[in-house]
BALUM-263859 format. One record per residue (C-alpha): x, y, z. Coordinates in nm, 4 decimals, padded with zeros to 6 digits. Example, Ala and Ser with C-alpha at 12.3 -4.5 7.8 and 13.67 -1.06 7.14 Angstrom:
BEGIN
+----------+----------+----------+
:       xx :       yy :       zz :
+----------+----------+----------+
:  01.2300 : -00.4500 :  00.7800 :
:  01.3670 : -00.1060 :  00.7140 :
+----------+----------+----------+
***
This chain:
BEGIN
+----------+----------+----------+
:       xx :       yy :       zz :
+----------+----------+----------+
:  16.9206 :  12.1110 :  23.7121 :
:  16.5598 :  12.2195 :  23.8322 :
:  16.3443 :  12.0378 :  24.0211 :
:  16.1029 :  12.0768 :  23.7208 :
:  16.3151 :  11.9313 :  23.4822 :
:  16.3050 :  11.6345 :  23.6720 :
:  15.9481 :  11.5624 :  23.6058 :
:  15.8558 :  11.2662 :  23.4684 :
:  15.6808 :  11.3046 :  23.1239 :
:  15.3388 :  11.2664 :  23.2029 :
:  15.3785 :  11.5293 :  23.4547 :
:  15.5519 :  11.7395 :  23.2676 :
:  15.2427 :  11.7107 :  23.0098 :
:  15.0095 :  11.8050 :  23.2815 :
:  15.2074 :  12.1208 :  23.3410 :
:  15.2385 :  12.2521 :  23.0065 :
:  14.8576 :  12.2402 :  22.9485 :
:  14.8353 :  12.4369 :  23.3005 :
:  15.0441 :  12.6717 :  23.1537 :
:  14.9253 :  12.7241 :  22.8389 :
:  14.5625 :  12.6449 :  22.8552 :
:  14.2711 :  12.4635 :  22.9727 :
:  14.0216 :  12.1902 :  22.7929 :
:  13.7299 :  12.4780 :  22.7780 :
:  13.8664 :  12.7020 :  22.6085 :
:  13.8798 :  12.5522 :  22.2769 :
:  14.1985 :  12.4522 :  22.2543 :
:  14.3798 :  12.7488 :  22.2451 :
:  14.7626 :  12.7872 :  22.3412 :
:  14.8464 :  13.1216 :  22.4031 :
:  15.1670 :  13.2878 :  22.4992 :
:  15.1938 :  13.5599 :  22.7291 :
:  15.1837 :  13.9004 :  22.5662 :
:  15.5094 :  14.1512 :  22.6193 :
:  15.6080 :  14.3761 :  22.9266 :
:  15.6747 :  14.6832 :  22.7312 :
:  15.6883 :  14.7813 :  22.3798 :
:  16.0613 :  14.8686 :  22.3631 :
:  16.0052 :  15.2262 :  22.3614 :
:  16.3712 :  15.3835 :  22.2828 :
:  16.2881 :  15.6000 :  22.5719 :
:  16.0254 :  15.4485 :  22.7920 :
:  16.1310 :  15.0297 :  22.7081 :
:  15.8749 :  14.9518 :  22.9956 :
:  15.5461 :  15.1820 :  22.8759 :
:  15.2951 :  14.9661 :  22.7353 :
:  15.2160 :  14.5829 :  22.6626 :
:  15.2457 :  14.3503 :  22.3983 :
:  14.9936 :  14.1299 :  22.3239 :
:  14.6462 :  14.3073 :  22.2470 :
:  14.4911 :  14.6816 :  22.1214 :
:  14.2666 :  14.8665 :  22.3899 :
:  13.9343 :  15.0122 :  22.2624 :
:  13.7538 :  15.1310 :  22.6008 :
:  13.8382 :  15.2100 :  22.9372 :
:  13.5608 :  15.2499 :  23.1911 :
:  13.7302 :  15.3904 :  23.5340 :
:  13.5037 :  15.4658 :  23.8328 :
:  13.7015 :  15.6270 :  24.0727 :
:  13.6252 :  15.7578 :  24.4188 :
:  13.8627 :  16.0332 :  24.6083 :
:  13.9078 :  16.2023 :  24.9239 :
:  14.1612 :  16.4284 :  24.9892 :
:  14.1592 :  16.4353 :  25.2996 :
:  14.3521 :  16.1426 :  25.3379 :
:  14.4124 :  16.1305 :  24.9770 :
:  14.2833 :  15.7591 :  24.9381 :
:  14.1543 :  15.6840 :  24.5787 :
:  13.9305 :  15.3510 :  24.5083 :
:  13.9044 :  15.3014 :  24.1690 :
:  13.7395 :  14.9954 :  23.8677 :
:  13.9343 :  15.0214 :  23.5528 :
:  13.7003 :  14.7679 :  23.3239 :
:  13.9477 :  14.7859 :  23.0133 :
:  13.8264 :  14.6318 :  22.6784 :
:  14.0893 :  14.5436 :  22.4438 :
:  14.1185 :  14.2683 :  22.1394 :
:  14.4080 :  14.0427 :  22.1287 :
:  14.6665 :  14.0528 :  21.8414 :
:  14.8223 :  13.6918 :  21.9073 :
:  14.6547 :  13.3866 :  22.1475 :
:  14.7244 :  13.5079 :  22.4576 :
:  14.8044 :  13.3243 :  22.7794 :
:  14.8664 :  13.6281 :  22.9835 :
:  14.9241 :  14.0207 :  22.9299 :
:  15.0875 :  14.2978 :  23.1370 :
:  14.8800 :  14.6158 :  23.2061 :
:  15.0859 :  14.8910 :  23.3597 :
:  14.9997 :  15.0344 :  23.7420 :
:  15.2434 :  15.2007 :  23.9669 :
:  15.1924 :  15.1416 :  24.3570 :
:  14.8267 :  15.1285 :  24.4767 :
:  14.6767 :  14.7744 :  24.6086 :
:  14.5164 :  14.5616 :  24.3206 :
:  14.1803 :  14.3478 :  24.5357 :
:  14.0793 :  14.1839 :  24.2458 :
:  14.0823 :  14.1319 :  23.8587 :
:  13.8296 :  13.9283 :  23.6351 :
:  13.9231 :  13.8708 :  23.2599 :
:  13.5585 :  13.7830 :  23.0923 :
:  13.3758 :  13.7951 :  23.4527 :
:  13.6129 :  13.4986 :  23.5862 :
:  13.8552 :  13.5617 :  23.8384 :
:  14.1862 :  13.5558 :  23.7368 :
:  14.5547 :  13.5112 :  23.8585 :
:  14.7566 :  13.7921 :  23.8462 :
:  15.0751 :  13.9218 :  24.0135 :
:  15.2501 :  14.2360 :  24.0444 :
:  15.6525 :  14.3215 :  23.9619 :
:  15.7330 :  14.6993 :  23.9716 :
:  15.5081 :  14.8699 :  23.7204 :
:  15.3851 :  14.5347 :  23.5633 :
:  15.0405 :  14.3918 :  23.6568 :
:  15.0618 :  14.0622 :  23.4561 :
:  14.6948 :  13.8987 :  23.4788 :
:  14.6532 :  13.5119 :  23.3654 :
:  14.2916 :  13.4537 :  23.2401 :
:  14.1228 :  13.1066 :  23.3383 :
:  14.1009 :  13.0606 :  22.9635 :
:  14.3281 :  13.1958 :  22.7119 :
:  14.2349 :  13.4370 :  22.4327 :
:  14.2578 :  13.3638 :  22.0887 :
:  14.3727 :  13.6198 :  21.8418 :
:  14.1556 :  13.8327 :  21.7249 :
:  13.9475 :  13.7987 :  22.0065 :
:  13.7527 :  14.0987 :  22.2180 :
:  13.8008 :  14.0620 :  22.5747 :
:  13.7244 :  14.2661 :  22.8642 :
:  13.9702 :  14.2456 :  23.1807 :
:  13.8288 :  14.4357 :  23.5585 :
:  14.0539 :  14.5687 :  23.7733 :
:  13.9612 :  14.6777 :  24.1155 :
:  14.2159 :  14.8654 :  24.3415 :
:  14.2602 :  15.1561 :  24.6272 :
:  14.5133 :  15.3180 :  24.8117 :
:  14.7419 :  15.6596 :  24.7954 :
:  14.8564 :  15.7090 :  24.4143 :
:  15.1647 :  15.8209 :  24.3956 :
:  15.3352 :  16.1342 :  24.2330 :
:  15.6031 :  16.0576 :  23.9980 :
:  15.9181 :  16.1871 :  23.8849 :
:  16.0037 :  16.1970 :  23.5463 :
:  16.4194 :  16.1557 :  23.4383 :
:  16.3824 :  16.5419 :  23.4234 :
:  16.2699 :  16.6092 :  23.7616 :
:  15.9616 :  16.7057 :  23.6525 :
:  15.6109 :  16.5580 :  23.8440 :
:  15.3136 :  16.3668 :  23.7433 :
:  15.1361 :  16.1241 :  23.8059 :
:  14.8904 :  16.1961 :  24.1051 :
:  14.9697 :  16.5361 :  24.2106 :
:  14.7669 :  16.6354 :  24.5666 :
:  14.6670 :  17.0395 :  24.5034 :
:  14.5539 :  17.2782 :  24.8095 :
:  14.2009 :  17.1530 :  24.8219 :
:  14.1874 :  16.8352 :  24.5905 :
:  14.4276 :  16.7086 :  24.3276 :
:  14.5492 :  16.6713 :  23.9525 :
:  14.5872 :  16.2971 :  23.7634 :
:  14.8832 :  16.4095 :  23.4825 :
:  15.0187 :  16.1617 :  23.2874 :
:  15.2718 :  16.2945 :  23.0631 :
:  15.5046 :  16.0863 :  22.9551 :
:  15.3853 :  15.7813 :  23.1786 :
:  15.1862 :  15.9077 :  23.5058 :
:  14.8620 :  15.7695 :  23.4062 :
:  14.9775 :  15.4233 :  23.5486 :
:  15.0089 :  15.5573 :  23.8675 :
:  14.6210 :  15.6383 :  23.8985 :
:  14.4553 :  15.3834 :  23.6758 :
:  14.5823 :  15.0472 :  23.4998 :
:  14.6192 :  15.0952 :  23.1187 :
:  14.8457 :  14.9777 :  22.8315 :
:  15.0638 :  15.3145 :  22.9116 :
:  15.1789 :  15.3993 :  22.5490 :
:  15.0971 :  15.6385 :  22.3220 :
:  15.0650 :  15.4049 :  22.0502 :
:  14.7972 :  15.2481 :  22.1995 :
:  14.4691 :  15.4818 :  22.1570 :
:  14.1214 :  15.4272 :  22.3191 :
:  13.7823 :  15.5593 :  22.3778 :
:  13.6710 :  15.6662 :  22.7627 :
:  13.4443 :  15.7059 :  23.0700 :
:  13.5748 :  15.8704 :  23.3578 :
:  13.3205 :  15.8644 :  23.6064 :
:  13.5070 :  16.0458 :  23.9770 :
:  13.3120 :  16.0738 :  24.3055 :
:  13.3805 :  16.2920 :  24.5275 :
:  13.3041 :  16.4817 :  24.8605 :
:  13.0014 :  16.7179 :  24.8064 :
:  13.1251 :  17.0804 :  24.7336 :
:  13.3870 :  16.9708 :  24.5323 :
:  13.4285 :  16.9750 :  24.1644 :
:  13.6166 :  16.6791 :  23.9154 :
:  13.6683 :  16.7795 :  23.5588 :
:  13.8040 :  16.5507 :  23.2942 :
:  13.8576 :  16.5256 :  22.9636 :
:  13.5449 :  16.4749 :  22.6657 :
:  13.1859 :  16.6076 :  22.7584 :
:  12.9834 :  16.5717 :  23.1106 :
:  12.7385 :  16.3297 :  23.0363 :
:  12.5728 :  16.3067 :  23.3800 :
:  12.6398 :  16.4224 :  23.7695 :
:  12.4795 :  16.3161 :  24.0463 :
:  12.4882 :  16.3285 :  24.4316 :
:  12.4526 :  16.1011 :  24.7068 :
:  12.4982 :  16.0028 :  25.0834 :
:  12.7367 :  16.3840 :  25.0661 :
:  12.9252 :  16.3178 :  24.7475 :
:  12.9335 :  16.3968 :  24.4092 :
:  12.9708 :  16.1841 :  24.0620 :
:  13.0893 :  16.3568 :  23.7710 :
:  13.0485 :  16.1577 :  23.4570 :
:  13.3064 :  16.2313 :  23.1602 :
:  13.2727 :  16.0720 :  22.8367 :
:  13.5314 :  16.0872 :  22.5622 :
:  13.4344 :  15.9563 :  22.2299 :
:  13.7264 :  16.0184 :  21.9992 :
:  14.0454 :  15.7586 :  22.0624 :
:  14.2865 :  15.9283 :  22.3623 :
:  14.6749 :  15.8201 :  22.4536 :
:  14.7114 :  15.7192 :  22.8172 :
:  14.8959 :  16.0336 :  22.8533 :
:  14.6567 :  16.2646 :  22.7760 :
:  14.3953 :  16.1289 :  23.0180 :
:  14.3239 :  16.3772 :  23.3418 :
:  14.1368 :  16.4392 :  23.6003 :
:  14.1437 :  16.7582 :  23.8104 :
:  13.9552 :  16.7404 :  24.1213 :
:  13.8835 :  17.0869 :  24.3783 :
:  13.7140 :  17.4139 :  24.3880 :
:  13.6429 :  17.5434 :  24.0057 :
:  13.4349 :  17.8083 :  23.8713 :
:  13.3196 :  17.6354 :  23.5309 :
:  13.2122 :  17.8500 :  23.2874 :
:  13.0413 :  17.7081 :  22.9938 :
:  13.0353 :  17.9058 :  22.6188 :
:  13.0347 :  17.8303 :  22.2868 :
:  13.3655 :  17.8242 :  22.0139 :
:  13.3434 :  17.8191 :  21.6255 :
:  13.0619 :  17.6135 :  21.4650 :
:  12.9085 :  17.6257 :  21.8681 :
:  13.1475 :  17.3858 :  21.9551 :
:  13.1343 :  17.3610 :  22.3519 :
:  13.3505 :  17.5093 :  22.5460 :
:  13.3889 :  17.4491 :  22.9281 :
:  13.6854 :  17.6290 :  23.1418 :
:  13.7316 :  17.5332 :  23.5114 :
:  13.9409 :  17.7712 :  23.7177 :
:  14.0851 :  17.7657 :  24.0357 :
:  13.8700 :  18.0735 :  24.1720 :
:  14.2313 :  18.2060 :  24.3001 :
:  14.3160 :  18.2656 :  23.9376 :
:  13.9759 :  18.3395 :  23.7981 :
:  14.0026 :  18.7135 :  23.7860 :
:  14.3692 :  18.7185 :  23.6309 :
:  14.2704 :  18.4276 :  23.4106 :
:  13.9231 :  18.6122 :  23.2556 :
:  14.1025 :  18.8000 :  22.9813 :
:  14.3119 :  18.5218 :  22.8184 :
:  14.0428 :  18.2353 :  22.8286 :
:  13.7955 :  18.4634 :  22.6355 :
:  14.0311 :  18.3933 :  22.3753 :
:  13.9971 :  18.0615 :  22.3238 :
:  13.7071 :  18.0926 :  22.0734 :
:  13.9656 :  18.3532 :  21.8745 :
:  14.2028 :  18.1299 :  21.8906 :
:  14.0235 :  17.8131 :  21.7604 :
:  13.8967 :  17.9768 :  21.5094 :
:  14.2253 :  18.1176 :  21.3940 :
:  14.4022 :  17.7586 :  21.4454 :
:  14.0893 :  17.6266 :  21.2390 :
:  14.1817 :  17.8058 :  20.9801 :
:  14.5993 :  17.7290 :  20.9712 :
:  14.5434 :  17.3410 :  21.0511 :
:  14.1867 :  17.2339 :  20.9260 :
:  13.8781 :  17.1620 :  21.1226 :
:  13.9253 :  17.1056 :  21.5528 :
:  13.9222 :  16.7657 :  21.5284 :
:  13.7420 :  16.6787 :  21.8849 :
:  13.3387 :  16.7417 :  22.0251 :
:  13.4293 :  17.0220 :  22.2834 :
:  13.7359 :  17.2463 :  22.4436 :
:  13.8294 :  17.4526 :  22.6942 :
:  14.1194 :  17.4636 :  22.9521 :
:  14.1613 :  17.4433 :  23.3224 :
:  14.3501 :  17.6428 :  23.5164 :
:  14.4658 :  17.5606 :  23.8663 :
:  14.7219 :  17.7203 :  24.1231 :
:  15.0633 :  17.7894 :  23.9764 :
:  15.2048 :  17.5721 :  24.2591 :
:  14.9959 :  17.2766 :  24.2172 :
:  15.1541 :  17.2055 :  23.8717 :
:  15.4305 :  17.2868 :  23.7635 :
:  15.4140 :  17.3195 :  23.3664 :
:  15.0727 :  17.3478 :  23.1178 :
:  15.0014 :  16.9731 :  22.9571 :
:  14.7676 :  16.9732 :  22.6612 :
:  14.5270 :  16.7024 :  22.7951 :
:  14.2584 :  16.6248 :  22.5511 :
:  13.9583 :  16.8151 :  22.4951 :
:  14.0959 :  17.1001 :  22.7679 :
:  14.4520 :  17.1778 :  22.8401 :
:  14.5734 :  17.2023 :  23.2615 :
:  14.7935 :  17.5042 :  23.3288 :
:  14.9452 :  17.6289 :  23.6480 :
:  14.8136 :  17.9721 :  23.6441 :
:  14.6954 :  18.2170 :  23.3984 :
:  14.8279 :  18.1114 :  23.0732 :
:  15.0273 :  18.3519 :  22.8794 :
:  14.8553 :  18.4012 :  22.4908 :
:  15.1616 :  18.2521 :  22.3454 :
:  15.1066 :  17.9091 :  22.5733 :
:  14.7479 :  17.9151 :  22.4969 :
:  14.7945 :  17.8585 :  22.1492 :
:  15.0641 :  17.6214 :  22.1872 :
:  14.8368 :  17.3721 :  22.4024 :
:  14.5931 :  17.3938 :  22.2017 :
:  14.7441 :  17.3604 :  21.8852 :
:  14.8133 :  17.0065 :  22.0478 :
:  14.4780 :  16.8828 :  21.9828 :
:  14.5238 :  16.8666 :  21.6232 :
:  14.9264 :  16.7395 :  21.6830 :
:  14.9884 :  16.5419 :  21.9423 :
:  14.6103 :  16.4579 :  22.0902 :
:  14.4470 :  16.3627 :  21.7481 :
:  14.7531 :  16.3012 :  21.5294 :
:  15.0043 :  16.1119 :  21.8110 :
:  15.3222 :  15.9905 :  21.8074 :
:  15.3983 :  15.6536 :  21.7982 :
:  15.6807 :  15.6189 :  22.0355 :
:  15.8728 :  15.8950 :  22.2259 :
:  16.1067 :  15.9864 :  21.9795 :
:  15.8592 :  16.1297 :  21.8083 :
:  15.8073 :  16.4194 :  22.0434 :
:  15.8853 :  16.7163 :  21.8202 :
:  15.6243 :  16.6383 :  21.6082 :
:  15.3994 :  16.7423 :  21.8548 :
:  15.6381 :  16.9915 :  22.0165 :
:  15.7954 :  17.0987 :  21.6832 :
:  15.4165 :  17.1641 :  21.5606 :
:  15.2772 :  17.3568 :  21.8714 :
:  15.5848 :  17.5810 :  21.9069 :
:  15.5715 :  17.6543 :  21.5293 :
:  15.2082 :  17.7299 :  21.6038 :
:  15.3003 :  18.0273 :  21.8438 :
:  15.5319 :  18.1754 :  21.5375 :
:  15.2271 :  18.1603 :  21.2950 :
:  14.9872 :  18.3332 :  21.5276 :
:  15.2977 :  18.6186 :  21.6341 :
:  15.3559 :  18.6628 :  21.2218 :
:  14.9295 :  18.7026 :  21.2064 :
:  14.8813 :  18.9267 :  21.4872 :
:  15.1500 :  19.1951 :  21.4740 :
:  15.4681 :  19.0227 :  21.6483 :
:  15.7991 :  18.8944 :  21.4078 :
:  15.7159 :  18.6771 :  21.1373 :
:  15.8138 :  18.3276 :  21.1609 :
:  16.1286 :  18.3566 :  20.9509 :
:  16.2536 :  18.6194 :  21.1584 :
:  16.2122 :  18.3893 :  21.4798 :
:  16.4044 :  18.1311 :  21.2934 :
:  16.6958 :  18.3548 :  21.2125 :
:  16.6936 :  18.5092 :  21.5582 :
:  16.7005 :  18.1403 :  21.7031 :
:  16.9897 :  18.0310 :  21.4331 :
:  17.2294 :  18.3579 :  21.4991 :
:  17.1515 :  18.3273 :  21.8804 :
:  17.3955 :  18.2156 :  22.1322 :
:  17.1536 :  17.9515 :  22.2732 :
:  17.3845 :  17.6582 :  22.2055 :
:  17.1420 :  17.4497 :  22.3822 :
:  16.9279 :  17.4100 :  22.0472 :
:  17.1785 :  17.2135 :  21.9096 :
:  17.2674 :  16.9813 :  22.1453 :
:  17.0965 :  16.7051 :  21.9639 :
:  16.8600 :  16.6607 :  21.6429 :
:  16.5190 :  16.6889 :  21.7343 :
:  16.4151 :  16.3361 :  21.5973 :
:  16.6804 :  16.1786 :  21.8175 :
:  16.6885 :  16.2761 :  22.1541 :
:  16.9556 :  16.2376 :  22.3688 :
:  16.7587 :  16.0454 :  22.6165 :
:  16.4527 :  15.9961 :  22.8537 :
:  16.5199 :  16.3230 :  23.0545 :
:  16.5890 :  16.5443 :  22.7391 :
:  16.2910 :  16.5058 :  22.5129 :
:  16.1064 :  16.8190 :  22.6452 :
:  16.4500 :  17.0334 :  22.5605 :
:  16.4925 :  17.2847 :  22.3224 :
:  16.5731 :  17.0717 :  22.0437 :
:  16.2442 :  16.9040 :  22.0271 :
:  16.0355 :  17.2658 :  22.0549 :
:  16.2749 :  17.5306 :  21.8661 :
:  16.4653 :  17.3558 :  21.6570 :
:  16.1626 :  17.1072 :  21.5910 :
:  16.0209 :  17.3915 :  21.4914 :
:  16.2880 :  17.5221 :  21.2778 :
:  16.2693 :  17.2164 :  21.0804 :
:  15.8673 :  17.3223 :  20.9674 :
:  16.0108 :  17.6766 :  20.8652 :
:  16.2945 :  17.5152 :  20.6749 :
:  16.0043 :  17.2948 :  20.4853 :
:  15.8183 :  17.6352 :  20.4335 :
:  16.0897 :  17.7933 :  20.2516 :
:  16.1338 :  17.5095 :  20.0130 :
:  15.7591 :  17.4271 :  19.9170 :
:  15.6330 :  17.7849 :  19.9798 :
:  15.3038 :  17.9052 :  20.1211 :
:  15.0529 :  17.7059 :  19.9743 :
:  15.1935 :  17.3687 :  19.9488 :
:  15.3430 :  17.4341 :  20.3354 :
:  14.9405 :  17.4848 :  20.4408 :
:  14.8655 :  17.1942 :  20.2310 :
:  15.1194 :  16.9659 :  20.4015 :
:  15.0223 :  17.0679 :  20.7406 :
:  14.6466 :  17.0402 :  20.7113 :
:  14.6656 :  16.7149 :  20.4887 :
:  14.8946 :  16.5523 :  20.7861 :
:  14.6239 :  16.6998 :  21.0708 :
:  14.3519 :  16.5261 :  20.8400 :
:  14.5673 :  16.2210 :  20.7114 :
:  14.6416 :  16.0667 :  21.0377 :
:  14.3700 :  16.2141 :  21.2794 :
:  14.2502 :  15.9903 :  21.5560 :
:  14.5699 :  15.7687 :  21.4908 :
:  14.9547 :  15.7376 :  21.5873 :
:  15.2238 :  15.8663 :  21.3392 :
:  15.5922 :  15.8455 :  21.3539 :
:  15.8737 :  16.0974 :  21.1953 :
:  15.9518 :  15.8464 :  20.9076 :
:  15.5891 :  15.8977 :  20.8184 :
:  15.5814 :  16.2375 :  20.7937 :
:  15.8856 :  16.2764 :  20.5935 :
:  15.7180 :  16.0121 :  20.3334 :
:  15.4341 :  16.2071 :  20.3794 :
:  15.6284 :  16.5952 :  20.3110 :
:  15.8066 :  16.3769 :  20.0278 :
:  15.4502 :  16.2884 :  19.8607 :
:  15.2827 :  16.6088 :  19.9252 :
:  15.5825 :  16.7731 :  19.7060 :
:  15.7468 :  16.5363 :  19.4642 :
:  15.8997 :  16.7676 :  19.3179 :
:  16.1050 :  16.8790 :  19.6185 :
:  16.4852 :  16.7682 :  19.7486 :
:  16.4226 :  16.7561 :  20.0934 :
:  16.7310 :  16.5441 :  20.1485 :
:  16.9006 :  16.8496 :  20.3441 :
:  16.6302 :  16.9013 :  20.5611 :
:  16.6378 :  16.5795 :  20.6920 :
:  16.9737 :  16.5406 :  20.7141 :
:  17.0986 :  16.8616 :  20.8883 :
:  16.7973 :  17.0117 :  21.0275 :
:  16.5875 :  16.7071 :  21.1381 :
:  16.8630 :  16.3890 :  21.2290 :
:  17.1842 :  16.6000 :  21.2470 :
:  17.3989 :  16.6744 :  21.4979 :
:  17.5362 :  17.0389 :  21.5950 :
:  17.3983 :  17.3768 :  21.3986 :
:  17.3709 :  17.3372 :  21.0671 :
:  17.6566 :  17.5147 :  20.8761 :
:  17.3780 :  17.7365 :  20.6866 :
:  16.9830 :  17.8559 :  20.8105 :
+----------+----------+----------+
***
């Protein structure tokens, strides 16, 4: 028996109201919100507890020394009375966090910051939580050996998040169900550039550095948050309807890069036109040393690639901003439909531009010897380190073709544009876009396709 359940029961009282609440704050009692959201893939990404609607990070790097100080003020509302709530932050030192300008208790236990406000918060109520912290973010490996995170370049660095490196350069409810407006404001030494996602709302120098002010006005996943910080030749233009358009490029791979980034506007256009309008206020792409990074991630507003993109790539990141960046998925098992979608993207634009139409690449794929498409279904992956394998890209994409032969044409464009517009801005998961296929073309039996092409295991016995 505990020493605690010793207490006598006026003590005991006492410590139950320190636990759960205080006389000022109305009489709330909260609970504490979850670690995690039980992501099949990821249990440990995101909170319970409360929605975020803003984060406000002012961050301050040197790479020499690679030492980042940074402010994450984080607004959120709470979805239950709250006593306490996790935010997720791997390594770096947390000095101090405030929860409505009052200091607050918090403690730290691997990735989870949990953070006990003076008072608790009542459901439904808007809080704002301040986090200030500094040190050397780390670089992450994901369970396929891939990096993000905080990745230190030649002459600066790149914050990539996908699936959960975000939390290892600012504090955040690190799940893609969990959407939010943002200001990235990054100071650094004079000479330097720091690009981000949204639109440069202000830059300024002092005492021999630099602040670069990003806004982002349409709701963003942790993941898709960047920052890119080093020598870039910006270039600013103008895409269809003069949407802005702003490419930063590593001025090692600005010659080589020229020719495919003046196709961006081409290529928006043309993507316009297959998935509905670009659903964010400006795009572009940056483009840093091919050893810096080791894949292209379609971070909102402007993809990151290691080197001059290949056409085909192009329009696969940025197909992501209408699936994946505007229309997300709500957990990780969801992957192919942003994979699924941007690889099926790069068989449209071959069939419209003189390569093999898309049922061609779908036959090729099927009579292939690749046996690594069907190693699993593409809405169940096999686990953590497999949901960036073929599966989730080809065969996701097999499963749009598959929808295309039974609807046809018309009704196809219609179900892809109506989902784009449907669920823009917001989270989706596979169950809802089968309901929503299903609805778009009652008169359809699409109990095959989601059977053999989209849960089952193995090659389907016929394409």
């Amino acid at each position: 028996m505990s020493r605690s359940e010793r207490l006598v029961p006026a003590a005991a009282a006492l410590l139950a109201l320190a636990l759960t609440g205080t006389a000022c704050d109305g009489g709330v009692r909260g609970t504490p919100g979850g670690s995690g959201v039980r992501d099949p893939y990821f249990p440990q990404a995101g909170n319970g507890g409360y929605d975020v609607t803003h984060y406000a990070l002012t961050l301050d790097y040197t790479p020499k020394g690679r030492h980042l100080t940074g402010r994450a003020v984080i607004t959120a509302q709470a979805t239950q009375d709250l006593s306490a709530f996790d935010l997720d932050l791997a390594g770096l030192r947390v000095d101090a966090v405030t929860v409505e300008g009052k200091d607050a208790r918090w403690n730290r236990a691997g990735q989870e910051l949990t953070v006990r406000p003076r008072d608790d918060l009542s459901k439904g109520e808007t809080f704002r939580v301040t986090v200030d912290y500094s040190g050397t973010p780390r670089t992450l490996t994901d369970p396929d050996d891939s990096e993000e995170g905080w990745l230190p370049t030649a002459d600066g660095a790149l914050g990539l998040g996908e699936p959960v490196g975000s939390m290892a350069w600012f504090p955040s409810d690190n799940h893609p169900s969990d959407k939010a407006t943002y200001d990235i404001a990054i100071t650094v030494p004079k000479g330097l550039q720091a690009v981000s996602n949204g639109e440069l709302t202000d830059q300024s120098d002092k005492d021999g550095r630099t602040t670069y002010h990003w806004h982002s006005g349409r709701p963003m996943a942790s993941y898709l948050a960047m920052v890119a910080v080093g020598h870039y030749t910006i270039k600013r233009s103008t895409g269809p309807h003069g949407l802005p358009l702003l490419t930063a490029v590593d001025p090692t791979q600005a010659e080589a890069s020229a020719g495919v980034l003046a196709k961006i506007p081409e290529i928006l256009d043309w993507e316009e036109l297959n998935f509905g309008p670009y659903p964010f206020s400006s795009a572009g792409a940056i483009v840093d040393r091919p050893h810096d990074a080791g894949y292209a991630l379609e971070t909102q507003n402007r993809p990151v690639f290691p080197g001059p993109p290949a056409i085909s790539t192009l329009v696969h990141e940025l197909a992501h901003e209408w699936y994946g960046d505007s229309v997300t998925p709500t957990s990780w098992r969801d992957m192919w439909l942003n994979e699924g979608f941007a690889t099926y993207a790069e068989w449209l634009w071959a069939e419209d531009h003189g390569g093999p139409n898309a049922q061609k690449q779908f036959t090729d794929l099927y009579d292939g010897d690749d046996e690594a498409i069907w190693a699993f279904p593409p809405a169940r992956p096999s686990s953590a380190a497999h949901i960036s394998d073929s599966p989730v890209y080809e065969r996701g994409a097999m499963v749009l073709q598959k929808i295309r032969q039974k609807v046809g044409d018309d009704t196809f464009y219609d179900i892809i544009q109506g989902w784009a517009a449907a669920h823009r801005y917001g989270g989706a998961s596979t169950d809802d876009f089968t309901a929503y296929v299903e609805k778009k073309a009652p008169d359809h039996d699409f109990g095959e396709i989601w059977q053999d092409w989209l849960y089952g295991d193995g090659k389907p016995a016929h394409p």
